[in-house]
Biopython code that builds the backbone (N, CA, C, O; Angstrom):
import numpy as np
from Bio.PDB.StructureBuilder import StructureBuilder

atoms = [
    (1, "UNK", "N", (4.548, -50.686, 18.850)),
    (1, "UNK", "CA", (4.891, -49.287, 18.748)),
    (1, "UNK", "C", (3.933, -48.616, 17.765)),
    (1, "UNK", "O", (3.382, -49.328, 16.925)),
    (2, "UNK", "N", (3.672, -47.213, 17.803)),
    (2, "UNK", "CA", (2.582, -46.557, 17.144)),
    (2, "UNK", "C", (3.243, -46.356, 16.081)),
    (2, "UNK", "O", (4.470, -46.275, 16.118)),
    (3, "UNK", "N", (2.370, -46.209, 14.667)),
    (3, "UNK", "CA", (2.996, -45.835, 13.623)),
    (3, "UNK", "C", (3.584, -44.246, 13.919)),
    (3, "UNK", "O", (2.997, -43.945, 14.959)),
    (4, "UNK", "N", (4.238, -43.359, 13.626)),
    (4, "UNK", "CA", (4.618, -41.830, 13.341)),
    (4, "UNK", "C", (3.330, -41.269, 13.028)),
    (4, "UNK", "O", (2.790, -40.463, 13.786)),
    (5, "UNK", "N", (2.850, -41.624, 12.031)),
    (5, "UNK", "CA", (1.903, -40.494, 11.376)),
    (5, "UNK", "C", (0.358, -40.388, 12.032)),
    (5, "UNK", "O", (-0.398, -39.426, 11.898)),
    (6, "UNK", "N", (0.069, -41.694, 12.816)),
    (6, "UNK", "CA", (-0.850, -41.497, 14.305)),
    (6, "UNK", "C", (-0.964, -40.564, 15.370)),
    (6, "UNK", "O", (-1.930, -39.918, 15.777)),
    (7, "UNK", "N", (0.654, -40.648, 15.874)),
    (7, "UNK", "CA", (1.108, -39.671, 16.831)),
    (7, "UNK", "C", (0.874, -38.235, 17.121)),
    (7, "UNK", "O", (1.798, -37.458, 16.878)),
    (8, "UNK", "N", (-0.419, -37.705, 17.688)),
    (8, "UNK", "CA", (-0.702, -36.210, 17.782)),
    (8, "UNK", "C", (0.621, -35.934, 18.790)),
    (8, "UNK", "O", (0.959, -36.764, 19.634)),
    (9, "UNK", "N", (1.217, -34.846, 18.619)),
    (9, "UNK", "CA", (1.415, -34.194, 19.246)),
    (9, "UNK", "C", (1.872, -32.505, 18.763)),
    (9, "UNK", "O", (2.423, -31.957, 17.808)),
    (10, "UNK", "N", (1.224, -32.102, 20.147)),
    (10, "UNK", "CA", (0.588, -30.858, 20.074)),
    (10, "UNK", "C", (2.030, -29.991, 20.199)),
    (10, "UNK", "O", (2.806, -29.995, 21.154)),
    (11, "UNK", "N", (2.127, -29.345, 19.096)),
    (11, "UNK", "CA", (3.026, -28.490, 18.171)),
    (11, "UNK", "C", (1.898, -27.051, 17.714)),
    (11, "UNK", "O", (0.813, -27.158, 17.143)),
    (12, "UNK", "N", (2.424, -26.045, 18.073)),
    (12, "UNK", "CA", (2.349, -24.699, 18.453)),
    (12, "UNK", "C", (1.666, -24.437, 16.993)),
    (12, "UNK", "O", (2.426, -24.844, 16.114)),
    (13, "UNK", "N", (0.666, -23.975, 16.560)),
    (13, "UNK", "CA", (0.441, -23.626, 15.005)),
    (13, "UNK", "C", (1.033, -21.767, 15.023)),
    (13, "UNK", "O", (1.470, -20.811, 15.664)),
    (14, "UNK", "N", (0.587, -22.330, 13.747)),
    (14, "UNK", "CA", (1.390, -20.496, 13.394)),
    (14, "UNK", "C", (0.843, -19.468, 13.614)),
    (14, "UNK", "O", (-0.217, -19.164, 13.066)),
    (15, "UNK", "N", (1.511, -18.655, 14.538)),
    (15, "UNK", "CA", (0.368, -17.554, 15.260)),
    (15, "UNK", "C", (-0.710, -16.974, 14.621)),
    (15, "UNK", "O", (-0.643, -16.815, 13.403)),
    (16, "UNK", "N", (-2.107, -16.486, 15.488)),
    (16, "UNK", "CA", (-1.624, -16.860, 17.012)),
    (16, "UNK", "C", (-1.633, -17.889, 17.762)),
    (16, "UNK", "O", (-2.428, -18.780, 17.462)),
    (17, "UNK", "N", (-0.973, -18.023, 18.655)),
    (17, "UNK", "CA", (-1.166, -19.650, 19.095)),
    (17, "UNK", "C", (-2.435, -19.722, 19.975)),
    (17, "UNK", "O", (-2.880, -18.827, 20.693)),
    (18, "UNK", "N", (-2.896, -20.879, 19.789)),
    (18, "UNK", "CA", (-4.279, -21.443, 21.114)),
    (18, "UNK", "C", (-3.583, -21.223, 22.424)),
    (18, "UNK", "O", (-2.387, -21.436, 22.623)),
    (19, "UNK", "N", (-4.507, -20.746, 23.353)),
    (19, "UNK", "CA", (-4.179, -20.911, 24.599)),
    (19, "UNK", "C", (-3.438, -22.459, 24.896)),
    (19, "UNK", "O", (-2.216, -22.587, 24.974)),
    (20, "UNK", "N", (-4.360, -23.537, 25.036)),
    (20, "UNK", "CA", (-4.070, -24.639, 25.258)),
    (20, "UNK", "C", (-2.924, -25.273, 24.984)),
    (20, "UNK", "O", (-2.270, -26.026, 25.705)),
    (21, "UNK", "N", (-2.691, -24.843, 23.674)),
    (21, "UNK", "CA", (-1.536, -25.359, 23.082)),
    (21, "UNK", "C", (0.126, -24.710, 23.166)),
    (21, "UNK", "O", (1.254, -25.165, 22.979)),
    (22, "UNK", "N", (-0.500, -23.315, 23.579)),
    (22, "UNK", "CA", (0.971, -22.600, 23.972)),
    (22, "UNK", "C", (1.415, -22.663, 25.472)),
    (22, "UNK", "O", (2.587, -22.611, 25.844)),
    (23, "UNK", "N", (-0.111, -22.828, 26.599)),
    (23, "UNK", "CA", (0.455, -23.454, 27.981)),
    (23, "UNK", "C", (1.089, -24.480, 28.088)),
    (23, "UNK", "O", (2.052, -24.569, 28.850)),
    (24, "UNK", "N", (0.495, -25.840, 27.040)),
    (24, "UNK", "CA", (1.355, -27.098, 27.129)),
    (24, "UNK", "C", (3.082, -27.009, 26.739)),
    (24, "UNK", "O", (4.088, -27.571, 27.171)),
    (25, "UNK", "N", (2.778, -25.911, 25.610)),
    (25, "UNK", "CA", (4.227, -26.063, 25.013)),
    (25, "UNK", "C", (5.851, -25.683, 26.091)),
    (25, "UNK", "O", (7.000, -26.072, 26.304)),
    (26, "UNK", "N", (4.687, -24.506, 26.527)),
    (26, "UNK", "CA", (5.676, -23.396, 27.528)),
    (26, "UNK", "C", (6.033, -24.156, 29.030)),
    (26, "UNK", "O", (7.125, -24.161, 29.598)),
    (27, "UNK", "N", (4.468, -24.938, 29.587)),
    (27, "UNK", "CA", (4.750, -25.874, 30.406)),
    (27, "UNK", "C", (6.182, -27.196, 30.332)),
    (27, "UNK", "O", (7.118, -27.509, 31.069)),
    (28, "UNK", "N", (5.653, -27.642, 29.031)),
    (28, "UNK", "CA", (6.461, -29.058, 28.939)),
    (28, "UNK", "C", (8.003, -28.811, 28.494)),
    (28, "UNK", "O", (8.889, -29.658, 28.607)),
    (29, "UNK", "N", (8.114, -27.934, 28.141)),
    (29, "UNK", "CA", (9.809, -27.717, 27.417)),
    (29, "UNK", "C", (9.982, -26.392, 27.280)),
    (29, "UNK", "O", (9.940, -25.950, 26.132)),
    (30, "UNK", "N", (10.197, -25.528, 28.317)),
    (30, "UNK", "CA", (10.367, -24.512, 28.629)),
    (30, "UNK", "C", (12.048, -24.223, 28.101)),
    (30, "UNK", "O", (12.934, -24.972, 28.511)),
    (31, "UNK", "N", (12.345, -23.131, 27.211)),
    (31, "UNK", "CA", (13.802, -23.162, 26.666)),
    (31, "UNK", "C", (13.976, -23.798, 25.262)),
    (31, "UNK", "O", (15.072, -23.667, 24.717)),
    (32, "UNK", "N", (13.356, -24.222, 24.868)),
    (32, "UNK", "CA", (13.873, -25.476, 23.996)),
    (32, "UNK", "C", (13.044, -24.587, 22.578)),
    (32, "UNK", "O", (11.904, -24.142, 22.447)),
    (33, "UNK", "N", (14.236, -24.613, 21.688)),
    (33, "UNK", "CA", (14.241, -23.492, 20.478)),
    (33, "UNK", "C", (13.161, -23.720, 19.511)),
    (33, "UNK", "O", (13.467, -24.525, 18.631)),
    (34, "UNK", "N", (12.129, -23.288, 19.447)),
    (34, "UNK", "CA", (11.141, -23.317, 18.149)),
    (34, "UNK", "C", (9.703, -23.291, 19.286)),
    (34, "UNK", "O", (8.550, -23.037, 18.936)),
    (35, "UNK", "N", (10.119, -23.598, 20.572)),
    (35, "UNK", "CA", (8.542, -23.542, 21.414)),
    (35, "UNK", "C", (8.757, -22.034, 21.952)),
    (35, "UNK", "O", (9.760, -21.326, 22.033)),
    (36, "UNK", "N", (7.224, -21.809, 22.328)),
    (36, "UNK", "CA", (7.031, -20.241, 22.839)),
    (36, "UNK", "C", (7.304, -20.540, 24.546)),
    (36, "UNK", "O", (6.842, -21.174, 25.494)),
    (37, "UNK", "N", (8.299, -19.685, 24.213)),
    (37, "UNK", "CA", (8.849, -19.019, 25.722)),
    (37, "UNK", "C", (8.472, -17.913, 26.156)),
    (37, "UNK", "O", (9.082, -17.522, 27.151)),
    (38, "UNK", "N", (7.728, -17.307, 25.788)),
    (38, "UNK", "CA", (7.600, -15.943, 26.521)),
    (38, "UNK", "C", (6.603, -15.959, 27.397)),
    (38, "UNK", "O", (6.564, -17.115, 27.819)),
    (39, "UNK", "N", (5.649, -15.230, 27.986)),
    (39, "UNK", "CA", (4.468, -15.423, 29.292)),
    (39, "UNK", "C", (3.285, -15.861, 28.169)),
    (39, "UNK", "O", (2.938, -15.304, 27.128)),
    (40, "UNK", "N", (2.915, -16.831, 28.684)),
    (40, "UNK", "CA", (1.606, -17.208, 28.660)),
    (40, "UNK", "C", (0.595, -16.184, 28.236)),
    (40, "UNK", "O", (0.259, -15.673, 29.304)),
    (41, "UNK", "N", (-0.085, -15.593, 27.265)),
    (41, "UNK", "CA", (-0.718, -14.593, 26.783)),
    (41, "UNK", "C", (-2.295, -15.161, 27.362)),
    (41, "UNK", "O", (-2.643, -16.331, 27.524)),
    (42, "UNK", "N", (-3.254, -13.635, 27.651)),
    (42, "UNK", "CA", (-3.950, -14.328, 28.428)),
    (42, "UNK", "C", (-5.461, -14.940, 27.566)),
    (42, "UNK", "O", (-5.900, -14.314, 26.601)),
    (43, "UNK", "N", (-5.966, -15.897, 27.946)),
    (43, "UNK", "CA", (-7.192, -16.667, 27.077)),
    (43, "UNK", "C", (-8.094, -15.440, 26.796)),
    (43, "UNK", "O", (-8.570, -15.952, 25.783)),
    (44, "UNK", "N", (-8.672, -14.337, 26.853)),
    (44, "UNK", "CA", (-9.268, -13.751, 26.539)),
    (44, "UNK", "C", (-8.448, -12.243, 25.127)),
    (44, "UNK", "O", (-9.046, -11.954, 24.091)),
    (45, "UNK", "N", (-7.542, -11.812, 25.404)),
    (45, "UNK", "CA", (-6.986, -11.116, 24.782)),
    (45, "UNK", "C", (-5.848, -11.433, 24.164)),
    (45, "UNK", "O", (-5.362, -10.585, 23.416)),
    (46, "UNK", "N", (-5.237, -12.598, 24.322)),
    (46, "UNK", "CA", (-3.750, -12.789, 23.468)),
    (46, "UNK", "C", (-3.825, -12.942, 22.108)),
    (46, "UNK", "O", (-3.397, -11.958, 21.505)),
    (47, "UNK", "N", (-4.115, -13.595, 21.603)),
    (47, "UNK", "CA", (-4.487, -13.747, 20.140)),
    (47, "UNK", "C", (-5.063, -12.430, 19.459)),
    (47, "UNK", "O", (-4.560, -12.223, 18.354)),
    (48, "UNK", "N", (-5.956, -11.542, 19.849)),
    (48, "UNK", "CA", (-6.426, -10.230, 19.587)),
    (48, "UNK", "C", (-5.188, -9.403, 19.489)),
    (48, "UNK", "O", (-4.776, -9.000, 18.401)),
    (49, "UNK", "N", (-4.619, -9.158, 20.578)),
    (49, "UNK", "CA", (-3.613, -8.373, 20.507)),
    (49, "UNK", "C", (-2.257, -8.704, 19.592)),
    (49, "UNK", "O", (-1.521, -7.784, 19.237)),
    (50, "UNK", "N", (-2.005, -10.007, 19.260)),
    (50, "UNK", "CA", (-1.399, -9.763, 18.450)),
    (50, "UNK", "C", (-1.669, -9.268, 16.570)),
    (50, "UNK", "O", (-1.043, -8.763, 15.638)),
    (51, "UNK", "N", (-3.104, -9.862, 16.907)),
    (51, "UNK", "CA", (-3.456, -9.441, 15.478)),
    (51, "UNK", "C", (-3.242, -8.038, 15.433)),
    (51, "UNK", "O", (-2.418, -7.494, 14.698)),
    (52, "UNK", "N", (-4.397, -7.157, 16.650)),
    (52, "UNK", "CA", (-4.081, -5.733, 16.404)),
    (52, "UNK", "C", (-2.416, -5.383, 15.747)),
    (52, "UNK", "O", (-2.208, -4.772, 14.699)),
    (53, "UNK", "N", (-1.522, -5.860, 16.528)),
    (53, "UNK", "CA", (-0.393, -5.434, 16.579)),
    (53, "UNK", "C", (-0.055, -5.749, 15.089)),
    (53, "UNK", "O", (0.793, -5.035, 14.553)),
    (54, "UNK", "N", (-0.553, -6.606, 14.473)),
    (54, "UNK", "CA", (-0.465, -7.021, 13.076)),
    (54, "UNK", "C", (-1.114, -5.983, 11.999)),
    (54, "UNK", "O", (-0.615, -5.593, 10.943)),
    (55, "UNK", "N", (-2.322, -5.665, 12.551)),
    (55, "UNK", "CA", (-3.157, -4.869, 12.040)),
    (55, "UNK", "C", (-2.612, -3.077, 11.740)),
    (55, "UNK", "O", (-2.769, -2.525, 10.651)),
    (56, "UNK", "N", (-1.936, -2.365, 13.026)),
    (56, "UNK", "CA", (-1.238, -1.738, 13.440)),
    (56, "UNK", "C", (-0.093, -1.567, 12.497)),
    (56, "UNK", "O", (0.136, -0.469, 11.990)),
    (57, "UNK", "N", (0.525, -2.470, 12.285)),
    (57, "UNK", "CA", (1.613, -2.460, 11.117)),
    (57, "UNK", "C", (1.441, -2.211, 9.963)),
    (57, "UNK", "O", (2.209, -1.629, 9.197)),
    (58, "UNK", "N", (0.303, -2.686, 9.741)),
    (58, "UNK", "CA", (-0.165, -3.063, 8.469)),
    (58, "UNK", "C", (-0.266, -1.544, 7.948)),
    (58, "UNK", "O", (0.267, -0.950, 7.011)),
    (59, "UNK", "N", (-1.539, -1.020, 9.351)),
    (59, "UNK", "CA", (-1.933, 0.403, 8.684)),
    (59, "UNK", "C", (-0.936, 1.544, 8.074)),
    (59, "UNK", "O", (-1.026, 2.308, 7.113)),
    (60, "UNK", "N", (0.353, 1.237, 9.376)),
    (60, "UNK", "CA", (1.495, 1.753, 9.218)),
    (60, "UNK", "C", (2.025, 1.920, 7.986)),
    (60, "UNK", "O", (2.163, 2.990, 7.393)),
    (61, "UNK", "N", (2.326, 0.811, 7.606)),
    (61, "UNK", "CA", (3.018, 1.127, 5.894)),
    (61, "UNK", "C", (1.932, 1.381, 4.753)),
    (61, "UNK", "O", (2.344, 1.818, 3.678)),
    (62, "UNK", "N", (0.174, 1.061, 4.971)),
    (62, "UNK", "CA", (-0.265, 1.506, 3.904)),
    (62, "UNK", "C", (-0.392, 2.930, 4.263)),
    (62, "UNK", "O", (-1.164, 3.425, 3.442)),
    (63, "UNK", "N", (-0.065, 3.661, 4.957)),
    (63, "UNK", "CA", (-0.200, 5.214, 5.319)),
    (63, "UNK", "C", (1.335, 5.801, 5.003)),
    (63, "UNK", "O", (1.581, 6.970, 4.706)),
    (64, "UNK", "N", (2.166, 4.877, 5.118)),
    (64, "UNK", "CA", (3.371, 5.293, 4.409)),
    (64, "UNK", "C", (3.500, 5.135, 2.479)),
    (64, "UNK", "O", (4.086, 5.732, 1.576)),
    (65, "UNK", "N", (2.869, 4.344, 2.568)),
    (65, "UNK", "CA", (2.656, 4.125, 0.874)),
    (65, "UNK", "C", (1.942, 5.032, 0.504)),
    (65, "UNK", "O", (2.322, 5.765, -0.409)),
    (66, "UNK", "N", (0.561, 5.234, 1.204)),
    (66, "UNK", "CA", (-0.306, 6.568, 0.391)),
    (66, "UNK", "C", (0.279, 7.841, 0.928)),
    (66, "UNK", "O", (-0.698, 8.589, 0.957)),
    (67, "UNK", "N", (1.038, 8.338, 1.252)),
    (67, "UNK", "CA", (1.818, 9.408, 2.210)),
    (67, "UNK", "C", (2.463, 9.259, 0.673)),
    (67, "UNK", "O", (1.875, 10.014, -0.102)),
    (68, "UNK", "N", (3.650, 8.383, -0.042)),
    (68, "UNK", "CA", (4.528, 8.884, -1.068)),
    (68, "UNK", "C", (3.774, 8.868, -2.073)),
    (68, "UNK", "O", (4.270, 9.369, -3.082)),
    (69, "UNK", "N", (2.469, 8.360, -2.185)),
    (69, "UNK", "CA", (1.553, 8.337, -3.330)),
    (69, "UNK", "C", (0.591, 9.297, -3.400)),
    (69, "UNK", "O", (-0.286, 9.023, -4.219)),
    (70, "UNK", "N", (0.477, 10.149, -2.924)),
    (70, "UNK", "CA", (0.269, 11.368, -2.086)),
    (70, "UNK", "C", (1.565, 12.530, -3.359)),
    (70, "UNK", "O", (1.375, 13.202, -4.372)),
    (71, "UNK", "N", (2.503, 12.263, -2.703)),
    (71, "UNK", "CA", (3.557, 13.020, -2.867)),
    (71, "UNK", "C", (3.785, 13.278, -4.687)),
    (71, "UNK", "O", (3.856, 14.331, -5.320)),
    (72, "UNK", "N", (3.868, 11.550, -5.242)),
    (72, "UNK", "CA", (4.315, 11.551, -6.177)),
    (72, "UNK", "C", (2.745, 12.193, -7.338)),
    (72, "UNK", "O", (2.804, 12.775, -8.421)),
    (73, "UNK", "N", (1.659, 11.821, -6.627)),
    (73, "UNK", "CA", (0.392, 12.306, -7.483)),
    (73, "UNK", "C", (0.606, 13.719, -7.607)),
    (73, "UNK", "O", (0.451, 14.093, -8.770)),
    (74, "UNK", "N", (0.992, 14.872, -6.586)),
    (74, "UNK", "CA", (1.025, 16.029, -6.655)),
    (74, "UNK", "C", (2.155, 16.484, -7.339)),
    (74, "UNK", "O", (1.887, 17.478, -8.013)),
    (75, "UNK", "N", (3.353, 16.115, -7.417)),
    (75, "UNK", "CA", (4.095, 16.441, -8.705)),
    (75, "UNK", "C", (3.679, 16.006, -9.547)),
    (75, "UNK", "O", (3.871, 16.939, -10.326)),
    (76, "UNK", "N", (3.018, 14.976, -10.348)),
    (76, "UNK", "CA", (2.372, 14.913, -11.567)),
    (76, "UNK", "C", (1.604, 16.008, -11.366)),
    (76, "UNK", "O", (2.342, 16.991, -11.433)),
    (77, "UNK", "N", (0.514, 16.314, -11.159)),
    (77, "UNK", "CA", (-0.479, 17.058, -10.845)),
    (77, "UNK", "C", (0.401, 18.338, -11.528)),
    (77, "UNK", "O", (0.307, 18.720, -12.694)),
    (78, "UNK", "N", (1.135, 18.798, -10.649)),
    (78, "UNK", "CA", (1.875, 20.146, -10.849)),
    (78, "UNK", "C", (2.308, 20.110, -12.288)),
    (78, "UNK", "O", (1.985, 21.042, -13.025)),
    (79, "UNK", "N", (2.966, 19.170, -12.708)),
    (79, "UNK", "CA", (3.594, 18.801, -14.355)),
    (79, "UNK", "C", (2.183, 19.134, -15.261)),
    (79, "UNK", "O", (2.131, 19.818, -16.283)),
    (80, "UNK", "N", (1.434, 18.671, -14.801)),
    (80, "UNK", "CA", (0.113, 18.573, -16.085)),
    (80, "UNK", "C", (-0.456, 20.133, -16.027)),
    (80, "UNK", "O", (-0.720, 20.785, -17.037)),
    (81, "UNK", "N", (-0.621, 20.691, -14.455)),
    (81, "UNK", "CA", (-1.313, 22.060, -14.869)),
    (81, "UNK", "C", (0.133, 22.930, -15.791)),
    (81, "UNK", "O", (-0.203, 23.695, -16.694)),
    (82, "UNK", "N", (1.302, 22.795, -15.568)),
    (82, "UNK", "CA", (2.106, 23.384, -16.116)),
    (82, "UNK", "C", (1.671, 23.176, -17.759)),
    (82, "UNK", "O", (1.137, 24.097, -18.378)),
    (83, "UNK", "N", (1.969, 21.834, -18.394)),
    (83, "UNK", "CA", (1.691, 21.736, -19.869)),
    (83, "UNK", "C", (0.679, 21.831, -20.176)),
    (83, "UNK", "O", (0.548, 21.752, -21.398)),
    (84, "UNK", "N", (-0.419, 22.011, -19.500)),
    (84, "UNK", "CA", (-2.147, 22.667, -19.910)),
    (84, "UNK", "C", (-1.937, 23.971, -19.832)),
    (84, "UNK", "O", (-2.439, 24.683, -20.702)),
    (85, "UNK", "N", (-1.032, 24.652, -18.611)),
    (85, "UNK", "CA", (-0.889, 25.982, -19.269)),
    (85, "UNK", "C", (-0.258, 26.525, -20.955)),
    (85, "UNK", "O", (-0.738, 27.311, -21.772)),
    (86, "UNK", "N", (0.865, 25.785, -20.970)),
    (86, "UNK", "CA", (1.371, 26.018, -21.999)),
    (86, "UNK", "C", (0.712, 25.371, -23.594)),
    (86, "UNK", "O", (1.032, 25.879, -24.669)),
    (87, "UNK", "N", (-0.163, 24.276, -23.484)),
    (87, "UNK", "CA", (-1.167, 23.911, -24.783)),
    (87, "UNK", "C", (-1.958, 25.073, -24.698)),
    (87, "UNK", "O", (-2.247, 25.443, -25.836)),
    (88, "UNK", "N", (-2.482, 25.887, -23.726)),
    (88, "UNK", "CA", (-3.263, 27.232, -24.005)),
    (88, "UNK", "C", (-2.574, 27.905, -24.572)),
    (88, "UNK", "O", (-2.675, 27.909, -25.799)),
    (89, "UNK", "N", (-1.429, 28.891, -23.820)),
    (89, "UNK", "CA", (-0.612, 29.395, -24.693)),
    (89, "UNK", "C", (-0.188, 29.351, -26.556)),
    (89, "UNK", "O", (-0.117, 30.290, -27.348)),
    (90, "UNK", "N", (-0.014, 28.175, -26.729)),
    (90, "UNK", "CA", (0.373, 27.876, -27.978)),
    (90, "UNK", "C", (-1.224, 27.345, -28.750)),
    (90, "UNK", "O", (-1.121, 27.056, -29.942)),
    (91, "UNK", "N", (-2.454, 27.234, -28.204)),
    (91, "UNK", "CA", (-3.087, 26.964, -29.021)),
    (91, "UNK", "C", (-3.497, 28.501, -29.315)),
    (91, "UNK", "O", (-4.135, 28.759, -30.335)),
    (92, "UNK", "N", (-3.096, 29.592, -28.342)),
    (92, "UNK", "CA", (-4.001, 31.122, -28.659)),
    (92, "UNK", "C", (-2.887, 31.728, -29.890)),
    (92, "UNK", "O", (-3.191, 32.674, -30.616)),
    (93, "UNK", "N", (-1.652, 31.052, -29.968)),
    (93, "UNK", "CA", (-0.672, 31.396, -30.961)),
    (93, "UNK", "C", (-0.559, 30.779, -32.126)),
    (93, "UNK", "O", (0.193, 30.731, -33.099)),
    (94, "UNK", "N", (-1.436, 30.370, -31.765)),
    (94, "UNK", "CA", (-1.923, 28.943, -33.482)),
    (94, "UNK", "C", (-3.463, 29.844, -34.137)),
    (94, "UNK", "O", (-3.837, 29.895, -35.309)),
    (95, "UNK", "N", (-3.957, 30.323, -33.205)),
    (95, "UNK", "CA", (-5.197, 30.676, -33.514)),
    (95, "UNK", "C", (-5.026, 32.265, -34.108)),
    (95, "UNK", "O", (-5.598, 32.808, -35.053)),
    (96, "UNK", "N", (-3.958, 32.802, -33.121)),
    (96, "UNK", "CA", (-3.565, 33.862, -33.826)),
    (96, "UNK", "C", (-3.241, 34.313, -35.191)),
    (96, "UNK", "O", (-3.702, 35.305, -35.755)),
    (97, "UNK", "N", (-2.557, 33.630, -35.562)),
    (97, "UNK", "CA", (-1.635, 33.432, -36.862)),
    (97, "UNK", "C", (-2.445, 32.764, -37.491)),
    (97, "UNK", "O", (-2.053, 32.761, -38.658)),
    (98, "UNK", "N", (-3.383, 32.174, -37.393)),
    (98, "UNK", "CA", (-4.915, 31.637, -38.284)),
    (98, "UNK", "C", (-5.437, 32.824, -38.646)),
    (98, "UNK", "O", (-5.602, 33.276, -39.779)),
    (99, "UNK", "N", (-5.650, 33.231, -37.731)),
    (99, "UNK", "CA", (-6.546, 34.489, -38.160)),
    (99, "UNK", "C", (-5.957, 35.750, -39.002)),
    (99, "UNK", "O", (-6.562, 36.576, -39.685)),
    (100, "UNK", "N", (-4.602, 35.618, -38.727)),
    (100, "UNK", "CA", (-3.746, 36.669, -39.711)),
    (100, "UNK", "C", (-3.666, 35.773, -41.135)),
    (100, "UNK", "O", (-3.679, 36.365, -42.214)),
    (101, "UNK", "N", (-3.591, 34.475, -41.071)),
    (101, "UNK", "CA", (-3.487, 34.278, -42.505)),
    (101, "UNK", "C", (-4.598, 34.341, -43.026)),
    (101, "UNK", "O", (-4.646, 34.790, -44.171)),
    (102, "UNK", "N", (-5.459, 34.046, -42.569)),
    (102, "UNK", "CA", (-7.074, 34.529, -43.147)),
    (102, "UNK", "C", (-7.586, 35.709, -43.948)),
    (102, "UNK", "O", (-8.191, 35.898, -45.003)),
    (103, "UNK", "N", (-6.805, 36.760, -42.466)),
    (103, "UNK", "CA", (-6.802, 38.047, -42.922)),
    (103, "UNK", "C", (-6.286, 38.227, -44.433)),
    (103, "UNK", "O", (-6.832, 38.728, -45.416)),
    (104, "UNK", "N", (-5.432, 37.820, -44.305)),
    (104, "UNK", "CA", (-4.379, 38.249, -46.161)),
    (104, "UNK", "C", (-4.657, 37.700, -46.634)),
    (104, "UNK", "O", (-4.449, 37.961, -47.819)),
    (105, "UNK", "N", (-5.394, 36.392, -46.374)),
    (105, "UNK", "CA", (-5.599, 35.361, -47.824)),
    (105, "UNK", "C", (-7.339, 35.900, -48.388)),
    (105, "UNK", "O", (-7.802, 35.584, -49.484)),
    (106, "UNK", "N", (-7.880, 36.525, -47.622)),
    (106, "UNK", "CA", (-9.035, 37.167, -47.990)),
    (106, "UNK", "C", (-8.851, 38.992, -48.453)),
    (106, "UNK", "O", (-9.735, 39.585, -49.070)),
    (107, "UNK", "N", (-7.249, 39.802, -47.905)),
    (107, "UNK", "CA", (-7.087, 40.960, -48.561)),
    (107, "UNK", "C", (-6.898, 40.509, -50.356)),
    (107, "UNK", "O", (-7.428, 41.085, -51.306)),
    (108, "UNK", "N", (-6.106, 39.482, -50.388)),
    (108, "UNK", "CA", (-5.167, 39.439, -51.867)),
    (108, "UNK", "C", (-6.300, 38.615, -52.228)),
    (108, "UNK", "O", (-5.864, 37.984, -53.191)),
    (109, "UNK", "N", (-7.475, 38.246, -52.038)),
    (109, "UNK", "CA", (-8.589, 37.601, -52.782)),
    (109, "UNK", "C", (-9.234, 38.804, -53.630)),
    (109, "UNK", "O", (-9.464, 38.630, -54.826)),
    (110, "UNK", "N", (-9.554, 40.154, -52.933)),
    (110, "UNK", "CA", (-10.555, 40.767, -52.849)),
    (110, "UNK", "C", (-9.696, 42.017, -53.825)),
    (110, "UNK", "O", (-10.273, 42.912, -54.441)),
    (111, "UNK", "N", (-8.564, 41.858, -53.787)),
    (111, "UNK", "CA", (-7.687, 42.943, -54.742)),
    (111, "UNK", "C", (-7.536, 42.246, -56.345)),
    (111, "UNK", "O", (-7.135, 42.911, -57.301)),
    (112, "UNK", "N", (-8.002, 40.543, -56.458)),
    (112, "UNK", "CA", (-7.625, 40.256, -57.538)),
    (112, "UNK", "C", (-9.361, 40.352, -58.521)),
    (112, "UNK", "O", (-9.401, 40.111, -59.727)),
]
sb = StructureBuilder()
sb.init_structure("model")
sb.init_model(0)
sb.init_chain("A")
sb.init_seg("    ")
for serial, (resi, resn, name, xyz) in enumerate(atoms, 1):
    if name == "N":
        sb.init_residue(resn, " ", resi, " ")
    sb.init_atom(name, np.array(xyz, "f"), 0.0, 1.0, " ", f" {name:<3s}", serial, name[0])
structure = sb.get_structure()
């Protein structure tokens, strides 16, 4: 008897599957839970198409991710021109009141 760990047998790898190996599977034990049952995908395009279809997904959610990253950049965005407006504001009211204390600290210089 053969040892076990000799024994090829041809077990479906993890998609996509080889032609060869998914006709034998689908051929020899048609039904039987963990082999591919569905049609025979064809030797030139099966494997492609599922990648696309992989690919396809993929794009899907990184266009949904940059779609809310998108979203969430432009409310920041909006937050920052808001408090750059308002550091203007308060720096022309800092500068103001500089210049008025200037003013008096150079009247009451010039009177003493």
């Amino acid at each position: 008897m053969a040892d076990p760990e000799e024994v090829q047998v041809c077990q479906p790898p993890p998609p996509p599957l080889s032609p060869s190996c998914a006709e034998a599977s689908a051929a020899s034990s048609p039904g039987v839970p963990g082999r591919f049952d569905g049609p025979v995908p064809s030797r030139s395009i099966g494997p492609a198409v599922h990648l696309l279809e992989d690919v396809d997904l993929q794009i899907g959610d990184a266009a949904f991710s940059l779609t809310k990253l998108l979203e969430a950049t432009s409310a920041v965005s909006a937050q920052v021109e808001e408090l750059a407006f308002k550091c203007t504001e308060n720096a022309r009211f800092l500068k103001t009141w500089r210049d008025l204390l200037k003013e008096g600290y150079e009247s009451l210089k010039t009177d003493n």
